[in-house]
DRENGUTOR-40131 format. One record per residue (C-alpha): x, y, z; residue in one letter. Coordinates in steps of 0.05 Angstrom, whole numbers, plus 32768, in hexadecimal, padded with zeros to 4 digits. Example, Ala and Ser with C-alpha at 12.3 -4.5 7.8 and 13.67 -1.06 7.14 Angstrom:
// residues 2
80F67FA6809CA
81117FEB808FS
***
This chain:
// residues 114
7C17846F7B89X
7BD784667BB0X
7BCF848F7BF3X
7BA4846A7C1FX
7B89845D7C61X
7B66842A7C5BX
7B9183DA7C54X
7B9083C17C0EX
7BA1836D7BFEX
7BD8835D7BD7X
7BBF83437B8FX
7BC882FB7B86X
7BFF82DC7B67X
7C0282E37B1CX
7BCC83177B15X
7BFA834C7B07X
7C2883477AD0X
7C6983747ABBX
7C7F836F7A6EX
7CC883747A83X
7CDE83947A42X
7CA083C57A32X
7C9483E279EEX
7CAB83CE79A2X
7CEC83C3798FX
7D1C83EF7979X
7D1E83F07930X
7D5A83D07908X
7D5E841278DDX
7D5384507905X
7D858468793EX
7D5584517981X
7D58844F79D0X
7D32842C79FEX
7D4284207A48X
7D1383E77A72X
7CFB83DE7AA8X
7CDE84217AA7X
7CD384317AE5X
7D1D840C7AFEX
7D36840C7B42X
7D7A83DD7B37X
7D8C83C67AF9X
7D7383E97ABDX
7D7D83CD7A6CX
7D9084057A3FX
7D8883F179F7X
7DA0841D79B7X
7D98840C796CX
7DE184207951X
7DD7842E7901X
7E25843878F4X
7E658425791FX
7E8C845F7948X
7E818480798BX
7E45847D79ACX
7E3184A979E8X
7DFF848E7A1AX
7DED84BE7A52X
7DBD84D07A8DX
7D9E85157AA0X
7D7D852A7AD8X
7D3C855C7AC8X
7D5B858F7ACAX
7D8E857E7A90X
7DD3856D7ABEX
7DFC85307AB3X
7DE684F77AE4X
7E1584C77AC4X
7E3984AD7A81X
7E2484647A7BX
7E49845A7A38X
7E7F847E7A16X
7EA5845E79DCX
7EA1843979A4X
7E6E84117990X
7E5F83E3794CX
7E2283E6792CX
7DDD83C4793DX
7DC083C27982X
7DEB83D379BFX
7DCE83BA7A03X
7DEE83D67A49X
7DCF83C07A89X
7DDA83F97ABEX
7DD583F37B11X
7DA784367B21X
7DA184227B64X
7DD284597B77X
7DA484907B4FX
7D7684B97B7AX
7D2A84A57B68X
7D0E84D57B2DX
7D0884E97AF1X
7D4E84DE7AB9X
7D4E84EB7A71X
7D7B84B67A44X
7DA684D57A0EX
7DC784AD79E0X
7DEB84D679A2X
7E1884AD796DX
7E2884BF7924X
7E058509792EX
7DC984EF7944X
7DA484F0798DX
7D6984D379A5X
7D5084DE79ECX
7D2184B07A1EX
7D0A84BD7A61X
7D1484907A97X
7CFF848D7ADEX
7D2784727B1BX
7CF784557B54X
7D0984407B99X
***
């Protein structure tokens, strides 16, 4: 954020662009999380590369490690799992992603805007 008091235009249209879905794709072979758009404010995309079938685990933590919410819990098959989750209820900050399946976990941070 910039703090000013002095008025700034608006850019024109189509000089900024947003890559929607930011960063490479999760790889086919390696148990991966991504979540986009990072920052969200309403709907967020929640991707996870599943190697085998079974239960898979999808949560959100606050900073300070406490359950903000369970987004998935159950089975899932293998390959990638997409969920799209509403966040507008979520209080602006900073969230870590967990997702653990098979005995492994992998983490990603998020951040809620308003």
């Amino acid at each position: 954020r910039v703090y000013t008091n002095v008025e700034v235009p608006s850019p024109a249209p189509g000089l900024i662009t947003v890559d929607a879905e930011p960063g490479a794709p999760l790889a086919p072979d390696t148990f991966g999380l991504r979540a986009f758009p990072n920052p969200a404010s309403g709907a967020m995309s929640v991707e996870v590369m599943v190697q085998d079938g079974g239960d898979l685990t999808v949560d959100l933590f606050d900073v300070l490690g406490r359950r903000v919410a369970t987004l998935h819990g159950g089975a899932a098959t293998a390959g990638r799992q997409r969920l799209t989750v509403d966040v507008s209820g979520v209080p602006a900050g900073i969230y870590l992603l967990r997702a653990a399946s098979g005995g492994e976990t992998t983490t990603a941070r998020v951040t809620i805007a308003r």
